[in-house]
N, C-alpha and C positions, 0 to 999 in steps of 0.2 A: 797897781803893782807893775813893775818894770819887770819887761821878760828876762831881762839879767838873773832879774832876783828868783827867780825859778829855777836856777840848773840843779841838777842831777849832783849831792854831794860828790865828792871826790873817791872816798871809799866806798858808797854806793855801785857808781860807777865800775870803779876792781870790783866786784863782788858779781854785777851782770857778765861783765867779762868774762871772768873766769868761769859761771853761770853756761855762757855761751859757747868757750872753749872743750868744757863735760859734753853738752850734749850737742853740739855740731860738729867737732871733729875728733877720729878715732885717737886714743889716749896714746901715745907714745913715750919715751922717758925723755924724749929730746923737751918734750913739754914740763919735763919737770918731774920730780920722783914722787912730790903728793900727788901732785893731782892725776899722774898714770895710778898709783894705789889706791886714791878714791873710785876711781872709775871702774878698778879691778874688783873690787868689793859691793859694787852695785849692780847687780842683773840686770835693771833695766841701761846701766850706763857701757855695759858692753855690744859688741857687735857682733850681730849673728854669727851661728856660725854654718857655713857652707855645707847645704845640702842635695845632695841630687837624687834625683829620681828615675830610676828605667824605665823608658816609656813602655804606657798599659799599665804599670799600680797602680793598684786604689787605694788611696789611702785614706780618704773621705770615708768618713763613719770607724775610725780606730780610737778607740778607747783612749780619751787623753793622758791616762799612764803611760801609751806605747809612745807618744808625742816626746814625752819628758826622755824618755828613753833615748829616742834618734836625736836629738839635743844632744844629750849625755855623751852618745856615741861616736856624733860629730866631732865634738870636740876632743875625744882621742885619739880619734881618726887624724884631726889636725896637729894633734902632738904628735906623731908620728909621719908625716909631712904628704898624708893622703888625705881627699876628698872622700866623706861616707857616700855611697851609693847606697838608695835603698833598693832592694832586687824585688820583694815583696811585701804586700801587705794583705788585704780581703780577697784579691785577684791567687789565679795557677790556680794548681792543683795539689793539692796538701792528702794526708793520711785520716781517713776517715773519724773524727771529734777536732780535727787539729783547730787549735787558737787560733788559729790564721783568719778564719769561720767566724767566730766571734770580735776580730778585732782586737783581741787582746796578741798578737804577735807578727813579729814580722821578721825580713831576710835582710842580713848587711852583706855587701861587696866584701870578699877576703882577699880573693885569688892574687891581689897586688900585694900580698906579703910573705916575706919568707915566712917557711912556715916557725920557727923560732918568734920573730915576732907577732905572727899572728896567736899564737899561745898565750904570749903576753898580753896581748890587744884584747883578749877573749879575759882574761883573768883581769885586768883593769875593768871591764867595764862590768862585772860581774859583782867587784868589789863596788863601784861608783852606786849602781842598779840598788843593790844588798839581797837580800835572801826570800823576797816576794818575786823574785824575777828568776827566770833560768837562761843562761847563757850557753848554748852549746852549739862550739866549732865544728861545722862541718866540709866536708869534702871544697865547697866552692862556694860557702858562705859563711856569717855565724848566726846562728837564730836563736831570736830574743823572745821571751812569751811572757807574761805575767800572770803569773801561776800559785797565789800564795798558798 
């Protein structure tokens, strides 16, 4: 057999492409309105999204619901054109039973929102979370706990 006769069909070929354009480069609409829509519908085809941490949390050993959670939270923190900071997790000093102890809750950054938006910010993620979770805005945070 002649290595001619080996190539790669034609539609194959589009098919790795496009393949490659999903999951090597972030989906834009300049790429096209499917394939940013495919990519918007697929968790693993999106990209992370930005989170930080104040240094000294632990977050090592948090109940992987609280995980889902700073995800969740991240990303309304990025509709709303801030970075989530997480302030605490296992670490400080909390109110004697507090979830903080167990892993099941932690502190988000507020202080960079008016407080009108941060009402908002608190009541989005609250509805996202649902009703195993408790969302309450405080003073210079919001704290999230998983509480069913």
């Amino acid at each position: 057999m002649r290595p001619e006769s080996r190539r790669i069909p034609a539609r194959t070929t589009e098919a790795l492409l496009m393949l490659s354009a999903i999951l090597f480069a972030k989906p834009t609409f300049a790429m096209g309105n499917e394939l940013a829509r495919v990519a918007d519908t697929h968790a693993l085809l999106k990209s992370p999204t930005p989170v930080a941490v104040k240094k000294g949390v632990v977050l090592h050993g948090l109940d992987a619901k609280m995980h889902t959670a700073i995800h969740k939270a991240g990303r309304i923190w990025m509709r709303h054109g801030k970075v989530l900071v997480v302030t605490s997790g296992l670490d400080g000093r909390h109110k004697k039973g507090s979830l903080h102890y167990a892993g099941l809750a932690v502190d988000l950054r507020s202080r960079y929102f008016a407080p009108s938006i941060c009402k908002k910010v608190t009541h989005e993620l609250q509805r996202s979370l649902g009703g195993e979770f408790q969302v309450i805005r405080e003073k210079h945070h919001i704290h999230v706990e998983y509480d069913p």
